[in-house]
N, C-alpha and C positions, 0 to 999 in steps of 0.2 A: 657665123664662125664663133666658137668659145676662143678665149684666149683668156686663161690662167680663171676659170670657172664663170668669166663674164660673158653674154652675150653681145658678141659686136656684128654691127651690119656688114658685111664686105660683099656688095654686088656686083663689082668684077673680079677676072682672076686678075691677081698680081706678082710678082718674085717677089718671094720674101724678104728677100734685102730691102727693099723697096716699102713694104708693107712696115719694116719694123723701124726704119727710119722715119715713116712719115708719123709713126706713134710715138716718137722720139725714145728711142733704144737704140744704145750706141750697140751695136754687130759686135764689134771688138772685145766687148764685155759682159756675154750673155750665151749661156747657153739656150735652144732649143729641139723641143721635143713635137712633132707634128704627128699627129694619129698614134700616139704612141713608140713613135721612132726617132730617136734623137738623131739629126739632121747637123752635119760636118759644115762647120765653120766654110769651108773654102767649096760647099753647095749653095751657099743665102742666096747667089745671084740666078741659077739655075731653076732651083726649089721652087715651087707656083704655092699660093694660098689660095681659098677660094670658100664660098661661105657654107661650103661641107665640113671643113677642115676641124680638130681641135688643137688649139697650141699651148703648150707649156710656156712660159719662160722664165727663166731663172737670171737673176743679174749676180756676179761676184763683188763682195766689197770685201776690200781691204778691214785689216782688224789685228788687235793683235790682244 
């Protein structure tokens, strides 16, 4: 799997809720983008990763 232009192993499928927590990315604060399609917050648990996959992610930070 690419995730933000890296190669990461990921040998099984998992929900991406799941995948992005255990890389520690808080969900609440992130968008992402999977094969090109940006992926609804209230999908993370649904959503499968798998080591076909490319993912974007984007984190928000506060600023002013």
């Amino acid at each position: 799997m690419i995730v933000n232009g890296k190669n990461i192993d990921q040998k099984e499928t998992a929900a991406l809720k799941d995948y992005l927590e255990s890389a520690g990315y808080d969900p609440s604060r992130i968008a992402v983008e999977k094969n090109g399609v940006i992926i609804p917050k209230d999908k993370f648990s649904s959503e499968t990763v798998c080591n076909d996959d490319t993912l974007e992610i984007v984190r928000f930070v506060g600023g002013g």
